[in-house]
C-alpha positions in Angstrom: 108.9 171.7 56.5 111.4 173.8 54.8 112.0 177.7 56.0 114.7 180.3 56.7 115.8 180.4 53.4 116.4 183.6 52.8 117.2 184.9 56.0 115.6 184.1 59.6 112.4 184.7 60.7 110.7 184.3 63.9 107.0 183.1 64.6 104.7 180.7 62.9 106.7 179.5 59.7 103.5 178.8 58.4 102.2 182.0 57.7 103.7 183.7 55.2 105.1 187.8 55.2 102.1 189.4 53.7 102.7 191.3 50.3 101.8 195.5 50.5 98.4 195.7 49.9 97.8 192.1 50.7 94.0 192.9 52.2 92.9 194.7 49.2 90.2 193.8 46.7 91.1 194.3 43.4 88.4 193.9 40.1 91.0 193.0 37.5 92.3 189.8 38.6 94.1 186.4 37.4 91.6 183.7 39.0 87.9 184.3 40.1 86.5 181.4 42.0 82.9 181.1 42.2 82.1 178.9 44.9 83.4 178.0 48.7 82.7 174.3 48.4 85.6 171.7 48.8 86.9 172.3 45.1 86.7 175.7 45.6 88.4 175.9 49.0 91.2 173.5 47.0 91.3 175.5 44.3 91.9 178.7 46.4 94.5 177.5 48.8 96.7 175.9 46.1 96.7 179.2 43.8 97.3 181.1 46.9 101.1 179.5 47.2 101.9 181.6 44.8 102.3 185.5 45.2 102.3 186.7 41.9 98.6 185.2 40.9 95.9 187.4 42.1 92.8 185.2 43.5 89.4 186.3 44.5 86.8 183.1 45.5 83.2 184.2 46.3 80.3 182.4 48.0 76.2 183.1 48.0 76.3 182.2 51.5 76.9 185.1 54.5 79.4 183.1 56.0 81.8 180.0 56.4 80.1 176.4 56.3 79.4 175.4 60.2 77.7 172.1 59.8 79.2 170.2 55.8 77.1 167.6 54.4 79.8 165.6 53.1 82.4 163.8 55.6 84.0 160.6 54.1 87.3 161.3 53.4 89.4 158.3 51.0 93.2 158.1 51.1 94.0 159.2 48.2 91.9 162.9 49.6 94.3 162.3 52.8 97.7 162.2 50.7 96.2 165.2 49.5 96.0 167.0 52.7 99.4 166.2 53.2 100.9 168.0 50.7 98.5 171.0 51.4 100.3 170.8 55.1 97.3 169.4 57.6 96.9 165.6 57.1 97.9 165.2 61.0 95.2 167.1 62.1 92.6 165.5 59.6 93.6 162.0 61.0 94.0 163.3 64.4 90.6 164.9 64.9 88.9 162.1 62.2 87.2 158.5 62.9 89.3 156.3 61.2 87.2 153.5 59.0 89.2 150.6 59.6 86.4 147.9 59.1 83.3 147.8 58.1 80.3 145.0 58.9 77.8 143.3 56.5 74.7 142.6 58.0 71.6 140.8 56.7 68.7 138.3 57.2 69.6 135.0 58.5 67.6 131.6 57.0 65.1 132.3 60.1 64.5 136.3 58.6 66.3 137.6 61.5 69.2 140.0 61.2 72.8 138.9 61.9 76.4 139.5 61.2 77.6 138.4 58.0 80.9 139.1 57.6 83.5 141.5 58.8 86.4 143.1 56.5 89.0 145.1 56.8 88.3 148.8 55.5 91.1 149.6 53.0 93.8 146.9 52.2 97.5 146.2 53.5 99.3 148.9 51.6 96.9 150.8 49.7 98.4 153.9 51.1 100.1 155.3 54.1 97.0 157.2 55.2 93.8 155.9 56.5 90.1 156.1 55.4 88.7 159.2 57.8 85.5 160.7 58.3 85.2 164.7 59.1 82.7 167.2 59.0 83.5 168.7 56.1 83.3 171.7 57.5 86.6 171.1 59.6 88.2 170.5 56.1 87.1 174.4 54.9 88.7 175.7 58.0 91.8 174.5 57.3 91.9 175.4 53.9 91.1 178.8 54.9 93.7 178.9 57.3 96.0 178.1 54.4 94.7 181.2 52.3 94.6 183.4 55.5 98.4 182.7 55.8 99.4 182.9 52.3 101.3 186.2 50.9 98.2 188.0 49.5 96.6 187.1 52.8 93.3 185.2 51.0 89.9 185.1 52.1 86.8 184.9 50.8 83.9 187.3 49.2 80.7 186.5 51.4 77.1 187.0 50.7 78.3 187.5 47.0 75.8 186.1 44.4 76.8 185.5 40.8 74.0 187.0 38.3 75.6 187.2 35.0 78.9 185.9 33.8 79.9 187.2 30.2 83.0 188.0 28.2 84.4 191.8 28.0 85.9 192.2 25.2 89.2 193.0 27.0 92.0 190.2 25.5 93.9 190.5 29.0 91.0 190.1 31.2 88.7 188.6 28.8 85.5 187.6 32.0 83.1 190.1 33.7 81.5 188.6 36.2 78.3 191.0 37.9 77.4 190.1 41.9 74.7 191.1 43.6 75.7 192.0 47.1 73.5 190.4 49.5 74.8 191.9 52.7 73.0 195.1 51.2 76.1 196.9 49.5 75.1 197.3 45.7 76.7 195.1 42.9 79.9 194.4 42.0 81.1 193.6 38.3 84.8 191.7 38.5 86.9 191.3 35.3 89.1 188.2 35.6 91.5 186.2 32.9 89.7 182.7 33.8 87.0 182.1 36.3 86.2 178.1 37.8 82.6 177.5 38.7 82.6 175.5 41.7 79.3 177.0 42.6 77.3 173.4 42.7 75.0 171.2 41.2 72.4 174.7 39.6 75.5 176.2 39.1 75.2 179.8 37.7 78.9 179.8 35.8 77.9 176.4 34.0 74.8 177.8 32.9 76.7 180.7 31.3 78.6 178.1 29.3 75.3 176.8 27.8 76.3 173.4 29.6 73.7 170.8 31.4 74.2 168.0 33.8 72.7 164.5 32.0 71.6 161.8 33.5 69.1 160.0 35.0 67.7 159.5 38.3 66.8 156.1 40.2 63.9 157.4 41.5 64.8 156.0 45.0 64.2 158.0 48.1 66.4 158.2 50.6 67.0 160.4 54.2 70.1 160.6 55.8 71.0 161.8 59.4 73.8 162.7 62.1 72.5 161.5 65.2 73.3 161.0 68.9 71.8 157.4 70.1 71.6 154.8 72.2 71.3 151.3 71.0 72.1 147.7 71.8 73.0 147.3 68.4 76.8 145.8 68.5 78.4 147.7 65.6 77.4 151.2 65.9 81.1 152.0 66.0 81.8 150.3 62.6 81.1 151.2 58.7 78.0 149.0 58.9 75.5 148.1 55.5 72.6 146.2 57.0 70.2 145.1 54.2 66.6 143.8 56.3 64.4 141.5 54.9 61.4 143.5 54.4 62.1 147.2 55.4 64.4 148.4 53.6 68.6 149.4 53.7 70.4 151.6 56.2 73.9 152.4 56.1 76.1 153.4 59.5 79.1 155.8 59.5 80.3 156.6 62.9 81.4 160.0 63.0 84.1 161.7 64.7 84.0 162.6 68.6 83.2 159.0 69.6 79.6 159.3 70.2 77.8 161.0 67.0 76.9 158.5 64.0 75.8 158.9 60.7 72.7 156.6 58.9 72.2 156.6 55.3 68.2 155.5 55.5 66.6 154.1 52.5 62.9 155.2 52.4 60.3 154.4 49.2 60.4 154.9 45.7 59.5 157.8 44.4 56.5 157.6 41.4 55.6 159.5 38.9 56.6 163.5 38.7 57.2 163.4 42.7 60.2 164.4 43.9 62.1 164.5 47.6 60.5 167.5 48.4 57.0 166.2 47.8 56.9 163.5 50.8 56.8 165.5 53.9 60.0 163.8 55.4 60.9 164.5 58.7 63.5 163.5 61.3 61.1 161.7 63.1 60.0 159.6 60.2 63.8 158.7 59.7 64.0 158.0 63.4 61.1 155.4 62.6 62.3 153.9 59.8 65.8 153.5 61.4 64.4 151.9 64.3 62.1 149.5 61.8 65.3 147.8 59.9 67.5 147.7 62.9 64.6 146.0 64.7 64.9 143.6 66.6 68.1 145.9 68.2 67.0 148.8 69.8 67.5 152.5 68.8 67.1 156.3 70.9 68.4 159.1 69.1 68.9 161.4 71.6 69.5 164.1 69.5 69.6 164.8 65.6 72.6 167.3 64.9 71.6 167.4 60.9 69.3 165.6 58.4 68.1 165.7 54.9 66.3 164.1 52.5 67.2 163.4 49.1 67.1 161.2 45.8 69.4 159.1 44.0 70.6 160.6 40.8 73.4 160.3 38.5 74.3 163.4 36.1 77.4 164.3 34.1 78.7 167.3 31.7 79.6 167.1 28.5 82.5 169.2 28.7 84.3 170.8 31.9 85.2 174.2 30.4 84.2 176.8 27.8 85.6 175.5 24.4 83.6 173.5 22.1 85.0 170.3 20.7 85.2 171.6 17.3 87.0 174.6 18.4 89.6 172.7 20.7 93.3 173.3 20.4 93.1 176.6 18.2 91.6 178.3 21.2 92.4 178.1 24.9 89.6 177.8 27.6 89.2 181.1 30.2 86.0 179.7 31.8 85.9 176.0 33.9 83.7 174.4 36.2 84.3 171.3 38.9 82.3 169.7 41.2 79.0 169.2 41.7 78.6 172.2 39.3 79.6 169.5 36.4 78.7 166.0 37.9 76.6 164.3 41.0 75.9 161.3 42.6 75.0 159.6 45.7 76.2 160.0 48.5 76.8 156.6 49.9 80.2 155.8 47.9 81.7 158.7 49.5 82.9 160.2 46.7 81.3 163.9 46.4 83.8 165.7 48.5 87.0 163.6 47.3 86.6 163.9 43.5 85.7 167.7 43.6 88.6 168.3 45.4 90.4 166.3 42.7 89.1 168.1 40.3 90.6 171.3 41.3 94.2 169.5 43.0 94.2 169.0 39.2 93.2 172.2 37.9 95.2 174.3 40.2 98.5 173.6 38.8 98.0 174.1 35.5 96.3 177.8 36.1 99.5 178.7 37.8 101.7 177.2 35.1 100.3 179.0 32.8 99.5 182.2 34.4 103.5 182.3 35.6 104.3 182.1 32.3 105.7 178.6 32.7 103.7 176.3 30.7 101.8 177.2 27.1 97.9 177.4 27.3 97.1 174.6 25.5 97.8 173.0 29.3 94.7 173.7 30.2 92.4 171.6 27.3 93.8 168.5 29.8 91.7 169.4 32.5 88.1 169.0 31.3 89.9 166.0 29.0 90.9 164.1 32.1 88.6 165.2 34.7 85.5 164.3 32.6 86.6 160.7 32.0 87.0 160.1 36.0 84.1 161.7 36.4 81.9 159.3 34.2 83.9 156.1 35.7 82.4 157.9 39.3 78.7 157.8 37.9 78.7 154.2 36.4 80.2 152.9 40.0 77.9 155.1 41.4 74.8 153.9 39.7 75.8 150.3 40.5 76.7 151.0 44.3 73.6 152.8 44.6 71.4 149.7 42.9 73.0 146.6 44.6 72.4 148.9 48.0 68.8 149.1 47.1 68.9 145.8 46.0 65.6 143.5 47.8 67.7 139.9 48.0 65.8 136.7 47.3 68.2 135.0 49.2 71.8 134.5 50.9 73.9 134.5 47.6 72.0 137.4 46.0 72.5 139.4 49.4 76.7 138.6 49.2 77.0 140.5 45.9 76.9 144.0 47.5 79.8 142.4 49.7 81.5 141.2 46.8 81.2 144.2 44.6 82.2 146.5 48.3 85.4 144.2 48.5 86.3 144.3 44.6 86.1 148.4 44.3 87.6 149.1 47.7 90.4 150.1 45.8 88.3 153.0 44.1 86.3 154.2 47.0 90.2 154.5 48.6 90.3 157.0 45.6 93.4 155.4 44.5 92.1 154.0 41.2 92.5 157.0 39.4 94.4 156.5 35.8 95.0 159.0 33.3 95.4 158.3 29.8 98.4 158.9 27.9 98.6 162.8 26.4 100.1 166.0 26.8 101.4 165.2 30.0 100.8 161.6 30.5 103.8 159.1 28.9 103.3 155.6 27.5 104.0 152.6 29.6 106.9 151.4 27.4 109.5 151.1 30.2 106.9 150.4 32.8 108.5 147.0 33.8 111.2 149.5 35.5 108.9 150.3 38.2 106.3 147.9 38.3 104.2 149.4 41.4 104.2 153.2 40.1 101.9 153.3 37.2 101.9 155.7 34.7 98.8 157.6 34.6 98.6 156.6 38.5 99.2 158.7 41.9 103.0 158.6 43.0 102.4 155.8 45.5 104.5 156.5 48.8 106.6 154.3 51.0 108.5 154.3 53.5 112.4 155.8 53.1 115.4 157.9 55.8 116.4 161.2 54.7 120.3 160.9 54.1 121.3 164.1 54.8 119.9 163.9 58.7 118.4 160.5 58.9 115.0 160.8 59.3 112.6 158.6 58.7 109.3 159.5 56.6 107.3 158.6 53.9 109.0 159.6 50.4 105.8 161.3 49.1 105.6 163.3 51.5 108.5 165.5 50.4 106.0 166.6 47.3 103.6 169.4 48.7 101.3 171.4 46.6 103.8 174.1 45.2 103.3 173.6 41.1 106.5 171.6 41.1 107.7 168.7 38.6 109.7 166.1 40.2 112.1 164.1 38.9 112.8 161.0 41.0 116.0 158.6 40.0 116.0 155.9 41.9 119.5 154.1 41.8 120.5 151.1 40.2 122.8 148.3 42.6 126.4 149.6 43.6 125.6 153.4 42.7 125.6 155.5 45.8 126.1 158.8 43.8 129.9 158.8 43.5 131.9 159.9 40.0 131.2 158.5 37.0 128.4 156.6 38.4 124.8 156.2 37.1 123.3 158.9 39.0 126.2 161.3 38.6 125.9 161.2 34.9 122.1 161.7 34.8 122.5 164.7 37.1 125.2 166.2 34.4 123.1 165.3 31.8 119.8 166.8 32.9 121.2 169.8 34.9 121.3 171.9 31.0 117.8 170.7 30.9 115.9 171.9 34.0 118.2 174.9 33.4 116.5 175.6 30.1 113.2 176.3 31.7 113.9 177.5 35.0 113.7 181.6 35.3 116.8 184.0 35.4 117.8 184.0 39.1 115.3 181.5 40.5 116.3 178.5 42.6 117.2 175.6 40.5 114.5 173.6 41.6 111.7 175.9 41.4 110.1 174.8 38.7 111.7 171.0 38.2 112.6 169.6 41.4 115.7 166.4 41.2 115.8 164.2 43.8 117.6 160.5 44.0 116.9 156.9 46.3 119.9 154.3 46.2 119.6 151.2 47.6 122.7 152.1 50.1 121.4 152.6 53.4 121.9 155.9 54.5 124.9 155.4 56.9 127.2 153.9 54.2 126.7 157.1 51.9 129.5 160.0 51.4 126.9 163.0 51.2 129.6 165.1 50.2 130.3 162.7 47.0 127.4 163.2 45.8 126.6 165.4 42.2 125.8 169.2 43.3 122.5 168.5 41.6 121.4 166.5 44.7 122.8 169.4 46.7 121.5 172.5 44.9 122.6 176.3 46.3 119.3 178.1 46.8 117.8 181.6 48.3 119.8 184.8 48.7 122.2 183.5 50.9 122.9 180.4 48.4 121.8 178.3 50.9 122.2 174.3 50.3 119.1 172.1 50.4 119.8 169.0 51.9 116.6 167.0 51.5 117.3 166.0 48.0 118.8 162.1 48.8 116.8 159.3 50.3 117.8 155.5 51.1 115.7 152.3 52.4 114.3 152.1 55.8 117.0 150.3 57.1 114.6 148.0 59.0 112.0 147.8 56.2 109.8 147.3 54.1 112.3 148.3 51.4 111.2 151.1 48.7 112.9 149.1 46.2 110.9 145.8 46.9 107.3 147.7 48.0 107.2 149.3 44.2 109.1 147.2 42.5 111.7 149.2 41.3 114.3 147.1 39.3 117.7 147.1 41.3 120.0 145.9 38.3 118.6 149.1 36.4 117.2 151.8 38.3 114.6 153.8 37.5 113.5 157.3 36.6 110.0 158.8 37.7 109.0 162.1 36.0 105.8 163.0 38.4 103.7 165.9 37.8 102.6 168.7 40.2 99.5 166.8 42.0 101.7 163.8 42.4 100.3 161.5 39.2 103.5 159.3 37.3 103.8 160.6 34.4 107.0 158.6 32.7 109.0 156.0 33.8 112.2 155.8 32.0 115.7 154.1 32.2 118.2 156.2 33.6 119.5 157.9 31.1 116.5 159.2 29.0 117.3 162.6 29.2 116.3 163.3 25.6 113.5 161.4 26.4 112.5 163.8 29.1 113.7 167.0 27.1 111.0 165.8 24.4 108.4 165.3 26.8 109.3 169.0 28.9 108.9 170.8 26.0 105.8 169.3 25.1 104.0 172.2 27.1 106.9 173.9 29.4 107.9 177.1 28.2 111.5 178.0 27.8 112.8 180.4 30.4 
């Protein structure tokens, strides 16, 4: 964590002097967020890193969530938190998945152990699988806003009623509220408004949009619980499959006593729906108890149930332009999260991709709104959120059959295992791939880097700081501040000195970042260089190195020294873990919310001037 730049400050470095007027609620605005969900929440606390966008994010609700529905948390959500600033306490205060237990009739109809597997593979990423109440993950997304510059929180007991344009070209939304604490309505005029306002969301509506899907027609109740059973696993992910009554799938919670049950119940027939069967805790208590059998279960407690069916529903389009209006006008209206796709629950997917959605979104509205990138930014959002978004339902839909599956026998039962084992990898939420577009290269020079995909998240590993040798994870120097990175890692014998391969890139491209970086901003505020050579840290010259790596910055024209990275000197070696080719080097042009978005040779610069000013502004 970097601070003190512009001059020292005492106190929590986290929380950010407020701007003049910081509390006040203002109805022209930049951004209105409909919605306090987990995209919302995402949405708010990225935007909020930046002073100059005004935010306001409402919620029907009188209050903060207290107890969340969702609470599976992948990696991929984890790396997330990292560069929002409060990973560590996510995995600190979390249950870590780190197996998970297949159980299922033996030949004599009794239920046994299967098979036991390790949760997420060797080197998927540097964070765990975690399960938290989603709730905790609001708070601290709240505390983000709460400590940002325009001092962010949200508009409660706020309910949306009618979204239209105004007819005003710089603040081209009204949105009307009806105030449910009693104080009137409230009409807000905003240049783009995200509905993250859920599943019969209000915004979408407005759009003339519709989820479309189908539903499986399969009942199922799910509840947080406080028991006592002989049952062995209780402390592991367990899928137990009976032979005649039915599925249940275990998620211990966090705290070390609580656990979750996902408990299949009957199909549903004709019109009926969830609501129509009466169910109650103590039916899923029963039901429980009957596919566990012959292990013994006492809830002592139920902290939160529900009841609910199996459905699969997608939009057509994520934001307000139709198809055969796209690219000669820009969209001011978006929607994420359940508000434009829903599932089960069982994948864990809910909370992770909304959030995606908007870690995705976020940047671009600030680009844009900063007057660093050109509108047409924006058409990518609904382009490549809506194609992850249907690969979520179709996995989805499987998952969701082979869990409801009724096995004829041992080989039939092993093909949920099978399929579990084979999509670990996307229930990690580490399988996401953007096509190439706007601001996604081709795969050309791909050999260069074999284990950092284009199209892919920035995959991390493990690195020293040169400047004061500290050891860390290399993508952890990207946090959530609308950057571009440029990473070059070195090719064999370059350790940054003259005339080197390094050196000449950072000539090269300095006249390049320069040409879209405001008047009198730090050099890296907008495209941030950084380098890796292979030299371990103790045999570089910092001071040899170009004055790109060791930019002035801040009033003071203070240097940043966390630019330069080598291998851990004990490994695993960067080099080695993502295949980097040491004869050649490599460059990585990553974008904002940490996706690869080229990989080049060295000295592409034209290469990466082309691609820039695909959708960067000049300064």
């Amino acid at each position: 964590m970097q601070f003190h730049l512009n001059g020292f400050r005492s106190g929590d470095p986290a929380i950010s002097a407020a701007l003049p007027g910081a509390d006040q609620k203002a109805q022209e605005i930049d951004v209105l967020i409909v919605g306090c969900g987990p995209a919302g929440l995402t949405l708010a606390a990225q935007l909020s890193a930046f002073p100059e966008i005004s935010v306001r994010i409402t919620e029907r609700k009188p209050g903060p969530l207290e107890v969340g529905q969702a609470d599976g948390i992948a990696c991929r959500s984890v790396e997330m938190f990292e560069a929002f600033g409060f990973a560590e306490r996510v995995t600190k205060e979390g249950y870590w998945v780190n197996e998970v237990a297949f159980w299922r009739p033996g030949n004599d109809g009794a239920l046994h152990r299967a098979d036991r597997i390790q949760d997420v593979e060797h080197d998927l990423s540097e964070m765990p699988h975690v399960i938290l109440n989603q709730a905790r993950v609001h708070d601290f997304y709240l505390e983000i806003m709460r400590n940002s510059p325009r001092r962010l929180t949200p508009d409660y007991s706020r309910e949306l009623v009618e979204l239209t344009e105004s007819g005003d070209a710089d603040y081209p939304m009204r949105a009307t509220f009806n105030c449910l604490d009693g104080t009137g309505t409230e009409s807000i005029r905003a240049r783009y408004v995200v509905g993250c306002d859920g599943a019969r969301s209000t915004v979408r509506a407005s759009m003339g949009h519709a989820l479309k899907g189908e539903s499986a027609r399969q009942l199922w109740g799910v509840m947080d619980v406080l028991p006592v059973t002989d049952f062995p696993d209780i402390r592991l992910k367990a899928a137990i499959q009976s032979a005649d009554q039915g599925s249940v799938l275990i998620i211990p919670r966090e705290g070390g006593y609580m656990v979750r049950m996902y408990i299949e119940l009957d199909e549903l027939h004709g019109d009926e729906r969830a609501a129509d069967r009466d169910v109650s805790a103590e039916m899923l208590i029963a039901k429980a108890q009957a596919i566990l059998a012959p292990y013994a279960l006492e809830v002592k407690e139920v902290a939160w149930w529900s009841a609910y069916e199996i459905g699969q529903r997608v939009c057509d389009a994520f934001d307000d332009v139709p198809e055969d209006e796209r690219g000669s006008r820009s969209p001011h209206v978006f929607i994420a999260g359940d508000a434009c796709h829903t599932h089960s629950p069982k994948a864990g997917q809910g909370m992770n991709v909304s959030m995606a959605d908007t870690f995705n979104l976020g940047w671009k509205l600030a680009a844009v709104l900063r007057g660093r990138a050109a509108p047409a930014l924006l058409d990518t959002y609904s382009e490549e959120r809506r194609a992850k978004a249907k690969e979520l339902i179709d996995f989805d839909r499987d998952m969701a059959r082979l869990f409801s599956a009724k096995p004829k026998d041992a080989a039939e039962a092993a093909q949920f295992q099978r399929y579990f084992k084979q999509h670990g990898r996307y229930t990690a939420g580490v399988e996401t791939r953007y096509d190439a577009s706007l601001i996604t290269g081709g795969t050309e020079h791909q050999a260069l880097a074999a284990g950092q995909l284009v199209g892919k998240r920035f995959h991390s590993a493990p690195v020293v700081r040169l400047a004061d040798a500290k050891p860390m994870q290399l993508g952890h120097a990207f946090k959530a501040d609308g950057r571009w990175r440029v990473l070059a890692f070195a090719p064999e014998g370059d350790s940054g000195q003259p005339g080197g391969a390094i050196a000449q890139l950072c000539d090269a491209l300095a006249p390049v970042i320069a040409g879209f970086t405001p008047k009198g901003a730090d050099p890296d505020s907008l495209i941030d260089l950084r380098a890796v050579f292979q030299t371990l840290h103790r045999e570089v010259r910092l001071e040899a190195l170009p004055a790109a790596l060791l930019p002035k910055k801040g009033k003071h024209g203070l240097t940043d020294y966390e630019k330069v990275f080598c291998p851990a000197p004990n490994g695993p070696d960067i080099f080695d873990l993502r295949g980097i080719d040491r004869a050649r080097g490599a460059l990585l042009v990553l974008r904002p919310d940490q996706y690869v978005a080229q990989v080049l040779p060295l000295d592409a610069v034209n290469e990466i001037s082309k691609f820039l000013n695909g959708f960067l502004l000049p300064a």
